[in-house]
VMD Tcl script that draws the C-alpha trace (Angstrom):
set ca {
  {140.41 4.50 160.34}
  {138.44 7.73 161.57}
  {142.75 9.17 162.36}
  {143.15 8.64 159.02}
  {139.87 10.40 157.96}
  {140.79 13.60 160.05}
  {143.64 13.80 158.82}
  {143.03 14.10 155.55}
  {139.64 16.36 156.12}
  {141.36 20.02 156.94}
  {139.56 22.37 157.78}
  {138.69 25.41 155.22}
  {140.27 28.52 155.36}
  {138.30 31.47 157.09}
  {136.89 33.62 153.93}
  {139.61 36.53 154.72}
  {142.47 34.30 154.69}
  {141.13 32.99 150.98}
  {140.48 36.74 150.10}
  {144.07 37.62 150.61}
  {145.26 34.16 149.16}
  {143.36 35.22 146.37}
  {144.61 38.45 145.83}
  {148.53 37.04 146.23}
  {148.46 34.86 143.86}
  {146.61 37.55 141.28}
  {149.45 39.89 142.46}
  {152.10 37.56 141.92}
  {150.45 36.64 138.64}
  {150.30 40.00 137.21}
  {153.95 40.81 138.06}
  {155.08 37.79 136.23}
  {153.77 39.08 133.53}
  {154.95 41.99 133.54}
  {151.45 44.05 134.43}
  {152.20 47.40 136.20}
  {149.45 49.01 138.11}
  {150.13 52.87 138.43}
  {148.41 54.57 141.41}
  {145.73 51.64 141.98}
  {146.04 48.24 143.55}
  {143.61 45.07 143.65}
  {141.53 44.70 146.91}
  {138.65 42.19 147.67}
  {134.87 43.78 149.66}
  {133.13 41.39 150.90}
  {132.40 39.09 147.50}
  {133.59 41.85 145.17}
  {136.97 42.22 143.53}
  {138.30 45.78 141.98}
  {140.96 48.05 141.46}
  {141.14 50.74 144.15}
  {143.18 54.22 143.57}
  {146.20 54.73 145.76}
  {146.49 58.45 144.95}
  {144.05 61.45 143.21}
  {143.38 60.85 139.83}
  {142.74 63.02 136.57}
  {141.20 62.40 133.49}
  {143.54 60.15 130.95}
  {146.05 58.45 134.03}
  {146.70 55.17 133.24}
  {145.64 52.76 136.20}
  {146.51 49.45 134.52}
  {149.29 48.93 131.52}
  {148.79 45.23 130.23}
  {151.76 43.51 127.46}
  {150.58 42.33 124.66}
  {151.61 38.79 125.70}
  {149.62 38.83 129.43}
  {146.11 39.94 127.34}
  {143.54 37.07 127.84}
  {140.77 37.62 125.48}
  {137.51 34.96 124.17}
  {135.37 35.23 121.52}
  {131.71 35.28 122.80}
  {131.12 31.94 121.90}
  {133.55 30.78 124.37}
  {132.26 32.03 127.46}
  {130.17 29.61 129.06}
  {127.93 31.34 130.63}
  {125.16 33.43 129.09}
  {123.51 36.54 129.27}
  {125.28 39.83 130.43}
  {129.00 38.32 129.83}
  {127.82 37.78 126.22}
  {126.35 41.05 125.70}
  {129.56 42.69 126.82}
  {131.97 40.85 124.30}
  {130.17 41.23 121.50}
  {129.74 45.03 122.39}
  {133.37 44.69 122.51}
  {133.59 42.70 118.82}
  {131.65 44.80 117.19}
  {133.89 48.25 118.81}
  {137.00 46.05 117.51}
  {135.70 44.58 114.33}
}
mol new
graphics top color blue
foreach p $ca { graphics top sphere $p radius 0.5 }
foreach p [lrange $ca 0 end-1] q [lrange $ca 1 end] { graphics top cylinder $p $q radius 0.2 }
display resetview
């Protein structure tokens, strides 16, 4: 019985391990649908998540080009959680609208 229970118990992965897991399957994610980054690439701190530059950049580049099809968007009132998140999309509804 305790076999068993080891077994099944594995151990968690070491917080860099998940940070790159994490990152792999955003990668793979974005390629698949077809999202190019031009002279920036995702990269995990510590707890925070970003797009760093891979080369000097100037006023207008294009870091990120997202298809139509790949853009995720919610209307405020279906963000669960309150507060800043909120504040931000309906800053961005009322820029769209």
């Amino acid at each position: 019985m305790l076999a068993a229970k080891q077994r099944a118990t594995a151990p968690a992965p070491a917080p860099a391990e998940n940070a790159r897991e994490v990152l792999l399957t955003f990668t793979r994610w974005a390629i698949d649908r077809k999202i190019e980054f031009r002279g920036a690439r995702a990269e995990q701190r510590g707890d925070s998540r970003g797009l760093i530059a891979t080369q000097p950049l100037s006023r207008g580049d294009t870091l990120v080009s997202v298809p139509q099809a790949a853009v995720l968007s919610l209307r405020p009132d279906e963000i669960p959680a309150a507060g800043v998140a909120n504040q931000v999309c309906n800053r961005q509804a009322l820029q769209l609208g």
